[in-house]
Every structure is written in structure tokens, then in C-alpha cells.
VONU-247613 format. One record per residue (C-alpha): residue number from 1; x, z, y. Coordinates in nm, 3 decimals, always signed. Example, Ala and Ser with C-alpha at 12.3 -4.5 7.8 and 13.67 -1.06 7.14 Angstrom:
REM residues 2
<node pos="1" c1="+1.230" c3="+0.780" c2="-0.450"/>
<node pos="2" c1="+1.367" c3="+0.714" c2="-0.106"/>
REM end
This chain:
REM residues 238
<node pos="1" c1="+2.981" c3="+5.983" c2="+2.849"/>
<node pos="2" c1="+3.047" c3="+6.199" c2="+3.188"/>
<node pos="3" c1="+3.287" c3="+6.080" c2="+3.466"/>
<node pos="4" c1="+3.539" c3="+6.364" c2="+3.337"/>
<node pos="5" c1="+3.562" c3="+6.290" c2="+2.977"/>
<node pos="6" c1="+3.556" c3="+5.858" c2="+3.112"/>
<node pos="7" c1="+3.905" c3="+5.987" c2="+3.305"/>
<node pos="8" c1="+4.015" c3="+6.154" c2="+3.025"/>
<node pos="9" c1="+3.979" c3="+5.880" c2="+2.824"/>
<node pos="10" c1="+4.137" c3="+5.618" c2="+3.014"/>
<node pos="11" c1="+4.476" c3="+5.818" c2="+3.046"/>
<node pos="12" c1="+4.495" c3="+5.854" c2="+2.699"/>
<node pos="13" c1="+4.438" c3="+5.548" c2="+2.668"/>
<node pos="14" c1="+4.716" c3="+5.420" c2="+2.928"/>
<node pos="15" c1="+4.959" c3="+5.630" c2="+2.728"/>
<node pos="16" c1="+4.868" c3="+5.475" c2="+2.417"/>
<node pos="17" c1="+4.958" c3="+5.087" c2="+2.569"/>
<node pos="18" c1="+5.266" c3="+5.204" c2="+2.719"/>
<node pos="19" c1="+5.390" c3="+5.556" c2="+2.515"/>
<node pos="20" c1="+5.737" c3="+5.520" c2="+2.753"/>
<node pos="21" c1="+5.525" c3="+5.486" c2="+3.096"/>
<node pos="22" c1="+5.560" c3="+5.823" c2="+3.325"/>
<node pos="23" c1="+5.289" c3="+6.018" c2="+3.351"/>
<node pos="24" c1="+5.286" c3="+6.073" c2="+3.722"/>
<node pos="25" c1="+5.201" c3="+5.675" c2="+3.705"/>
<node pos="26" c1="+4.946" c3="+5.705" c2="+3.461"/>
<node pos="27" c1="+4.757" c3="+5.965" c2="+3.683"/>
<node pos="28" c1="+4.776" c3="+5.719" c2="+3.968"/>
<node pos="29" c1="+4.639" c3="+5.471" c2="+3.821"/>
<node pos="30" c1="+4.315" c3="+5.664" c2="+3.686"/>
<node pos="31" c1="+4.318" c3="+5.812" c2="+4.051"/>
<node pos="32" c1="+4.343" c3="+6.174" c2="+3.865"/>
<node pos="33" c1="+4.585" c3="+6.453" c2="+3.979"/>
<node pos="34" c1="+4.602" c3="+6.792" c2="+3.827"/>
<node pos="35" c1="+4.883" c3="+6.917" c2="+4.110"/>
<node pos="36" c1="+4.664" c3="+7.029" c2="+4.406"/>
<node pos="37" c1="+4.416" c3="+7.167" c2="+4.073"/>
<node pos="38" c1="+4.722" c3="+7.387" c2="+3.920"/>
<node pos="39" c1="+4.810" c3="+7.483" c2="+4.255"/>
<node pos="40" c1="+4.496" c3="+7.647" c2="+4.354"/>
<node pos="41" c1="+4.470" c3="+7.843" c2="+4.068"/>
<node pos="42" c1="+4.773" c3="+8.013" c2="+4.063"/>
<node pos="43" c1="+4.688" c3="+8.086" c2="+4.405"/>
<node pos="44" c1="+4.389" c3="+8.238" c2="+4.312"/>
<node pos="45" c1="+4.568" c3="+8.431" c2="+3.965"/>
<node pos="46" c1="+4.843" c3="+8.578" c2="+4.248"/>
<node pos="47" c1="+4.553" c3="+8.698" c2="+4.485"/>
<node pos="48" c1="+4.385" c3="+8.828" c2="+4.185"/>
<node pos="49" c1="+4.704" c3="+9.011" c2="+4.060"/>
<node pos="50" c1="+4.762" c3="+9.151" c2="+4.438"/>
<node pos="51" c1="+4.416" c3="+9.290" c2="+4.450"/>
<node pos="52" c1="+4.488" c3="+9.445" c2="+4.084"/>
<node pos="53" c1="+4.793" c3="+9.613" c2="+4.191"/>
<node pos="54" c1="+4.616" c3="+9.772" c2="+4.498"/>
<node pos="55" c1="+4.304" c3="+9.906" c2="+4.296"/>
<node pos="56" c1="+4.582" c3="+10.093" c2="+4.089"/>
<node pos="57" c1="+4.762" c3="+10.212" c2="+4.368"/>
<node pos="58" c1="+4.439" c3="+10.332" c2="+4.525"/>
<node pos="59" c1="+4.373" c3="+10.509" c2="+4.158"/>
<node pos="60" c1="+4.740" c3="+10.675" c2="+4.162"/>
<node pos="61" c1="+4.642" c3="+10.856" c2="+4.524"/>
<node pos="62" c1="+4.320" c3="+10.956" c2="+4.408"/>
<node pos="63" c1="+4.480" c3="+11.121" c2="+4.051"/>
<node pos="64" c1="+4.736" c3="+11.283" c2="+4.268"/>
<node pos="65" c1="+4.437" c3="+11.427" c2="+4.541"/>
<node pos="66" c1="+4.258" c3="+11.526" c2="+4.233"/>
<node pos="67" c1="+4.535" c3="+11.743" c2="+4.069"/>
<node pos="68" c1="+4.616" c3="+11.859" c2="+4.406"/>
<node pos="69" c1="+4.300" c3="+11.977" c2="+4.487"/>
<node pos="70" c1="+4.243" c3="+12.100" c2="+4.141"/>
<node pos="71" c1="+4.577" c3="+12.265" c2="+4.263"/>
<node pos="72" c1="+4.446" c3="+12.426" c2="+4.529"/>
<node pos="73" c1="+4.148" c3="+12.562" c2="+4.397"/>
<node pos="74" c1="+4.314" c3="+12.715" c2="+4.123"/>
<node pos="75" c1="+4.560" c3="+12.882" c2="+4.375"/>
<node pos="76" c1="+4.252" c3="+13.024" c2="+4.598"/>
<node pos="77" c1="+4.077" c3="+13.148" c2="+4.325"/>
<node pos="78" c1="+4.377" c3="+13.326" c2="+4.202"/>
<node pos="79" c1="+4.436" c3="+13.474" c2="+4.578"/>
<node pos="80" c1="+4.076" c3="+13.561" c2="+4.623"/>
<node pos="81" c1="+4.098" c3="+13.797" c2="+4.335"/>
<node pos="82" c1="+4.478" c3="+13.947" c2="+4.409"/>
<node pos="83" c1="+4.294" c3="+13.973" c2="+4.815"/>
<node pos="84" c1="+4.020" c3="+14.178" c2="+4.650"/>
<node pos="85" c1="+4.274" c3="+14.380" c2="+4.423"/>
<node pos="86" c1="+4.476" c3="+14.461" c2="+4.771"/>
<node pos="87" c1="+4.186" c3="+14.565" c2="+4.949"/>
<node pos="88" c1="+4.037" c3="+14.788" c2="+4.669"/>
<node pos="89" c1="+4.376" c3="+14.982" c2="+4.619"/>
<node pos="90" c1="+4.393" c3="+15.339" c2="+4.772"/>
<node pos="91" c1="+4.743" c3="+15.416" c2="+4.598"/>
<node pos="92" c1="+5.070" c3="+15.288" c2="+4.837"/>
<node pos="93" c1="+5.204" c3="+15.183" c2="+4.476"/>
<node pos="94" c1="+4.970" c3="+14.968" c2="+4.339"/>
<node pos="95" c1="+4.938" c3="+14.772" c2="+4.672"/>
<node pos="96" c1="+5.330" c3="+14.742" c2="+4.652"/>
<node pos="97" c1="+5.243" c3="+14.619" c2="+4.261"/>
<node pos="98" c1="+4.961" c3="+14.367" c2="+4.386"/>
<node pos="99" c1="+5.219" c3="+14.241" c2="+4.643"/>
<node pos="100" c1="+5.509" c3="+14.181" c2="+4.398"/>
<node pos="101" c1="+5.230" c3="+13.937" c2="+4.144"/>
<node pos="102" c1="+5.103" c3="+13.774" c2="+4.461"/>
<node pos="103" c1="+5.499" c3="+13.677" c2="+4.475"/>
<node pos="104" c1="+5.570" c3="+13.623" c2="+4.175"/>
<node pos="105" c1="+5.235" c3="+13.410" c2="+4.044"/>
<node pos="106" c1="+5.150" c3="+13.191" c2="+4.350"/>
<node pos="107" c1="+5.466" c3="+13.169" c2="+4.556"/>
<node pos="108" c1="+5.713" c3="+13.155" c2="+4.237"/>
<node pos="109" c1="+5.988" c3="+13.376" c2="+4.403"/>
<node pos="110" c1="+6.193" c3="+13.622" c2="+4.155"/>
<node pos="111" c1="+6.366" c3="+13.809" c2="+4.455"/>
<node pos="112" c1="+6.237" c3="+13.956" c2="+4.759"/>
<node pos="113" c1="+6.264" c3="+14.273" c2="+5.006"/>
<node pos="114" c1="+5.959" c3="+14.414" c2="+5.188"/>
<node pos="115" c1="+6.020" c3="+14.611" c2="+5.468"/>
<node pos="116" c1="+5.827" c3="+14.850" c2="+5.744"/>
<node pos="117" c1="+5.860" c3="+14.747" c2="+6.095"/>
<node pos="118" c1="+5.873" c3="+15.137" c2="+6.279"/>
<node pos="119" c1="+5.774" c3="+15.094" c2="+6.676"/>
<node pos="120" c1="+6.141" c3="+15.089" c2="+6.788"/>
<node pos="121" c1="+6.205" c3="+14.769" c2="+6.587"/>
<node pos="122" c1="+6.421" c3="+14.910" c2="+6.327"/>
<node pos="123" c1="+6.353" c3="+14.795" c2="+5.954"/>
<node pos="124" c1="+6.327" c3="+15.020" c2="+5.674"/>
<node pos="125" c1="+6.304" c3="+14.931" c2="+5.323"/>
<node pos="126" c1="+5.997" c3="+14.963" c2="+5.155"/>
<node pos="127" c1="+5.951" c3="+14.788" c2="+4.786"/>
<node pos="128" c1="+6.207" c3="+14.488" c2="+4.641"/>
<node pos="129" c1="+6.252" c3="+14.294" c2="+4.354"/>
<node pos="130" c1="+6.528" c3="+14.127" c2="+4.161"/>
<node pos="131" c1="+6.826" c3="+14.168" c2="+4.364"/>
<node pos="132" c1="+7.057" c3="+14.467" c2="+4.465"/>
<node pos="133" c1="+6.948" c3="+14.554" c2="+4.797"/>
<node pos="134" c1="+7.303" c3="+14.776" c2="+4.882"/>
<node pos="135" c1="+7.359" c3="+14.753" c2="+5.242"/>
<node pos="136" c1="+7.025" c3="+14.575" c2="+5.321"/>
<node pos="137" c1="+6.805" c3="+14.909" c2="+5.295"/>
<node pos="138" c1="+6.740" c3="+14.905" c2="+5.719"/>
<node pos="139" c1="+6.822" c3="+14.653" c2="+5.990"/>
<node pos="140" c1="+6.884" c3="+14.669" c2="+6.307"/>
<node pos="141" c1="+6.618" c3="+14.511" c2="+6.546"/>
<node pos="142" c1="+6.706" c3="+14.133" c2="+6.637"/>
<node pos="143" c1="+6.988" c3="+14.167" c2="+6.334"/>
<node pos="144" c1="+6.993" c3="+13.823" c2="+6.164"/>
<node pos="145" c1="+6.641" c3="+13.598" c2="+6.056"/>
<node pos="146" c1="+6.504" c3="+13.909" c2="+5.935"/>
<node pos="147" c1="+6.491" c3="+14.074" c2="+6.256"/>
<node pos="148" c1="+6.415" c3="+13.830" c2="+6.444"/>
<node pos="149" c1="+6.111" c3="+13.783" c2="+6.290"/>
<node pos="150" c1="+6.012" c3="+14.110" c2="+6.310"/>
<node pos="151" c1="+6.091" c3="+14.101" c2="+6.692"/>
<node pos="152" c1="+5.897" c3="+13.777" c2="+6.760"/>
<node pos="153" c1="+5.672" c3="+13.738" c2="+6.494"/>
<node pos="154" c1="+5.757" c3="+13.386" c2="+6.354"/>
<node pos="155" c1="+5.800" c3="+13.301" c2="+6.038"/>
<node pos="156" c1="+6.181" c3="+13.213" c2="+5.946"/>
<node pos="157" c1="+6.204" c3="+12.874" c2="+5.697"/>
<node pos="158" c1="+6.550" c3="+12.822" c2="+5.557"/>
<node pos="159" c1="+6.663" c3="+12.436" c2="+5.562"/>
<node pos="160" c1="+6.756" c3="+12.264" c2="+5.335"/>
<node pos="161" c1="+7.092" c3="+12.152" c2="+5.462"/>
<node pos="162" c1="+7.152" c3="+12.509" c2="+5.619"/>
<node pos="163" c1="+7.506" c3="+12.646" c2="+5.523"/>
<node pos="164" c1="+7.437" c3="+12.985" c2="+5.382"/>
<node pos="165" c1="+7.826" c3="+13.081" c2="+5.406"/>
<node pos="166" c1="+7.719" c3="+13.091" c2="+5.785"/>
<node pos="167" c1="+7.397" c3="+13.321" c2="+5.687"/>
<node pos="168" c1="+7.388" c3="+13.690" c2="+5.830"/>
<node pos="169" c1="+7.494" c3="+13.980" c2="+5.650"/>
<node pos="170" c1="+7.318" c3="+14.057" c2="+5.389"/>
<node pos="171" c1="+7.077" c3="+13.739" c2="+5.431"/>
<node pos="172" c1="+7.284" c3="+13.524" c2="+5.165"/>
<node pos="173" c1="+7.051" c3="+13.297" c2="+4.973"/>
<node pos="174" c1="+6.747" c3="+13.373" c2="+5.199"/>
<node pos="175" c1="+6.424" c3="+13.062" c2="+5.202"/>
<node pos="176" c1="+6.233" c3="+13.248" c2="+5.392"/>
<node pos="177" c1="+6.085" c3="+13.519" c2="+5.602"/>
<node pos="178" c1="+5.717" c3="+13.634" c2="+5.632"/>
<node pos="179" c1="+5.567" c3="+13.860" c2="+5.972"/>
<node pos="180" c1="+5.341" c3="+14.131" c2="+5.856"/>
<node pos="181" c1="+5.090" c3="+14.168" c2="+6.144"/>
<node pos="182" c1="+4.781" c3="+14.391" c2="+6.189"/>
<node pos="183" c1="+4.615" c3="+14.329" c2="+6.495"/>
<node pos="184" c1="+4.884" c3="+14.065" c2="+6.634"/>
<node pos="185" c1="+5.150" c3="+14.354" c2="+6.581"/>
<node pos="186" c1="+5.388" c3="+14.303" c2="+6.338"/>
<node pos="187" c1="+5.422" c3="+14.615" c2="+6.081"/>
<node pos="188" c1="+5.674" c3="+14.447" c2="+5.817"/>
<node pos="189" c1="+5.841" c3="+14.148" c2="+5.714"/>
<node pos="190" c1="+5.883" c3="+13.993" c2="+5.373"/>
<node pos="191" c1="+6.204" c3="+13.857" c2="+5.297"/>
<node pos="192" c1="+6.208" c3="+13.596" c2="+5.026"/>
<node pos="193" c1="+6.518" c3="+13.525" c2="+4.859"/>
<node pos="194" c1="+6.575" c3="+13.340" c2="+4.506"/>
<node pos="195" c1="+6.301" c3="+13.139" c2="+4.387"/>
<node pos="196" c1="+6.190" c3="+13.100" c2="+4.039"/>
<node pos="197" c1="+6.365" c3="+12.799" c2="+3.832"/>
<node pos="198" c1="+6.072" c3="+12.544" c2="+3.817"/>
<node pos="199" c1="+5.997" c3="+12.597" c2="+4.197"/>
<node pos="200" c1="+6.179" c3="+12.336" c2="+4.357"/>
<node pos="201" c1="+6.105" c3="+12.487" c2="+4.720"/>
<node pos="202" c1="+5.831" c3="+12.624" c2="+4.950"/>
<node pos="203" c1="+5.555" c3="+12.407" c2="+5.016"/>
<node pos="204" c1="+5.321" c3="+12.341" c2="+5.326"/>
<node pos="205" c1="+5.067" c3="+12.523" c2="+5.012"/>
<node pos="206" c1="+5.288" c3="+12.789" c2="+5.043"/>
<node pos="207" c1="+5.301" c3="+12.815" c2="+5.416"/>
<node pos="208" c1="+4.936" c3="+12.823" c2="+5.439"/>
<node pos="209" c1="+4.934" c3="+13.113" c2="+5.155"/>
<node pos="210" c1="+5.187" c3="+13.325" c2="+5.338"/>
<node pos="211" c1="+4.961" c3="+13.313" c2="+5.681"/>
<node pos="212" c1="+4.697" c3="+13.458" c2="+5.486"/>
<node pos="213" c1="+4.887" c3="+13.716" c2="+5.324"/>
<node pos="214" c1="+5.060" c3="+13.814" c2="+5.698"/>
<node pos="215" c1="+4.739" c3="+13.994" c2="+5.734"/>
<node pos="216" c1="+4.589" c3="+14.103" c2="+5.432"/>
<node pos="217" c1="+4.934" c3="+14.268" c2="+5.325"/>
<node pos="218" c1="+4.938" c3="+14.460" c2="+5.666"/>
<node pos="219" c1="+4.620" c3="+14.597" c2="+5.660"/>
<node pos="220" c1="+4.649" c3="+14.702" c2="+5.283"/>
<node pos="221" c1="+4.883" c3="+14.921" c2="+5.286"/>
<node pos="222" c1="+4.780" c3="+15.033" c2="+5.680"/>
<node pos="223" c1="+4.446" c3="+15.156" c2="+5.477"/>
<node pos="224" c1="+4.654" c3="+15.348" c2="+5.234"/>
<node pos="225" c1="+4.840" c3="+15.517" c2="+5.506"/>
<node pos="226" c1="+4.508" c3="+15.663" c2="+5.628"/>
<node pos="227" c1="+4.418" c3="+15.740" c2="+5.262"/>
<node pos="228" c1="+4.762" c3="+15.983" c2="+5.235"/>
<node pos="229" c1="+4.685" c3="+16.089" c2="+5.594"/>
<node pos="230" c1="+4.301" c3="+16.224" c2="+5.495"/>
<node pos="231" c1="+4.441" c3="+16.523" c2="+5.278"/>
<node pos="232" c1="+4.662" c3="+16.605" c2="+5.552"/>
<node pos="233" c1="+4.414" c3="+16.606" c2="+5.851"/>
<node pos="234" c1="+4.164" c3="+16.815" c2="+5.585"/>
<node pos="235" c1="+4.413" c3="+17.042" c2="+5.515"/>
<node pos="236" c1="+4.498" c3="+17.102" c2="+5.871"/>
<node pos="237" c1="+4.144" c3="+17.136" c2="+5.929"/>
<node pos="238" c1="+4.083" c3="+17.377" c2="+5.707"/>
REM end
């Protein structure tokens, strides 16, 4: 018989003399105590249960950083292939077109004007979507967010505890505003208004898709504007 089941013994054994005697006495007297035994492992089941919880934590980021970046892919691929449509397009129209599903598909925004930045700073309306646009077809240079992004070239991004009772005229419900720019000069600015339902807001995502669009809308439809001009300058030509 080992030591352990010799211990066991005798304190069953001590219980069976004396069935009324404590048993904190009996484990004295066989010189056996489960307390500091107990203790230990429940230390070791809470460590084990800490290190449990972190592993899953640690699994949570990485889902998240995978369907972000699954995200992100999906959005870049998508831009690539409006970039290439924008760049391919000779007609004014269908660049205006290209523009409006770039906005629509990847930012989620339902309203928006686009407008031509002339060299005297004045605004001029050039495409819009989704909202009456009455009073708001030019703007005066430094008027309101809109032209003061035009004037300085920096993008406007409506807070979200901004009163919009206090917004300029005709700026009422504006998130944001976008510089044009071909060669560091701005040509336009794109005025985003309502978004679409399940877009809770603009995104640093969405900031770093409307820096890439500041230039690739510019020069787009700067290349169709030498494509009208080419008939003209034949013509004259001839």
C-alpha cells in the first residue's frame, strides 16, 4: 500500500471511531491538509481562464483586421477599375457618370454637387445628384465651406456635434467637402451632402479614398476638355 492511499486510509478510519469528530481535527491528526492543495489549483484554473480570455481577445482583433482588410481590398479593387473607367473616358458625360458610381458605390453618399473652380475663384455648377440645387448653382469665392475649400485647398469635414442651423447658405446638411486639384491647383470641389441610410458616417477609409480621387477626378475631365478642344483647334486650322 502507497503512503497516499496509507493517509487515506487512516482518516477514514478516524471518522469511522468518532463519526461526530470535525474534520479539520481529523486532518491534523493524519498530518494531511487539502487547503494550501485546493488553493493552488484554483490559482492555477484562474490563470488558466485569464490566459483563455486573452487568446480570444487576441482572435476578436485579428477577425476584425481580417474583414477590414478584406474590406479594403475589396474597396481598391473596385476603385482601380472606376480609376481605369475615368481615365479611358473621352466624353465630359460619362466621366460625370463614372464620378456619380464612384459616390454612390464606395463612399455611400445619395446627394452631392460637383462644381468647376474658374481662375477668379468663382464656382460654377457642373453635375449633382439627389438634391435641388436652386440657389446653389455658383458661389462666390471664400462663400461658406465650399469656397473655402476651393480657395485653400483643404478638405472641409463636418462634425459631428456641428449645428447645421448655423451652416452657410445653401450648405444645410453638408459632411463634407472634397478639393479637385491638377497639378496642386484646385479645378473643382465636391460637395457631399446626405449620405446613404446604412452609412453611419465618413471614415478615415473614406478620407484616404477621397485624396485619391482629388486627382484622378481633376485630370479626367481636364483630358476631356482637350478632347472637345481638338475639333476646335482642327477646325481653326483648317
Amino acid at each position: 500500500m502507497n503512503i497516499q492511499t496509507q493517509e487515506t486510509a487512516t482518516l477514514w478510519g478516524t471518522r469511522a471511531a468518532d463519526p461526530n469528530r470535525p474534520e479539520e481535527d481529523i486532518r491534523t491528526d493524519t498530518g494531511q491538509t487539502f487547503e494550501p492543495r485546493v488553493q493552488a489549483l484554483e490559482t492555477e484554473r484562474l490563470r488558466l481562464k485569464g490566459e483563455l480570455e486573452e487568446i480570444r481577445r487576441e482572435q476578436q482583433i485579428l477577425a476584425e483586421r481580417h474583414a477590414a482588410t478584406a474590406e479594403l481590398n475589396t474597396m481598391l479593387a473596385t476603385l482601380v477599375v472606376a480609376c481605369q473607367r475615368l481615365h479611358s473616358c473621352a466624353d465630359r458625360k460619362e466621366v460625370l457618370l463614372t464620378v456619380r458610381e464612384i459616390i454612390a458605390n464606395l463612399v455611400g453618399c445619395e446627394e452631392y454637387i460637383l462644381y468647376r473652380v474658374e481662375s477668379d475663384g468663382w464656382l460654377f455648377l457642373e453635375d449633382f445628384c439627389g438634391l435641388d440645387v436652386s440657389g446653389r448653382e455658383i458661389i462666390l469665392p471664400r462663400c461658406g465651406h465650399i469656397g473655402h475649400t476651393a480657395l485653400t485647398g483643404e478638405s472641409y469635414w463636418a462634425e459631428e456635434d456641428e449645428d447645421v442651423q448655423c451652416s452657410p447658405r445653401g450648405e444645410a446638411g453638408l459632411t463634407a467637402c472634397i478639393p479637385l486639384k491638377r497639378n496642386g491647383m484646385v479645378t473643382g470641389a465636391l460637395a457631399l451632402f446626405r449620405l446613404l441610410p446604412q452609412k453611419s458616417g465618413l471614415h478615415q477609409l473614406d478620407r484616404e479614398l477621397f485624396r485619391l480621387l482629388e486627382t484622378h477626378v481633376a485630370s479626367a475631365l481636364y483630358c476631356t476638355e482637350l478632347t472637345e478642344a481638338e475639333p476646335l483647334a482642327s477646325g481653326g486650322a483648317a
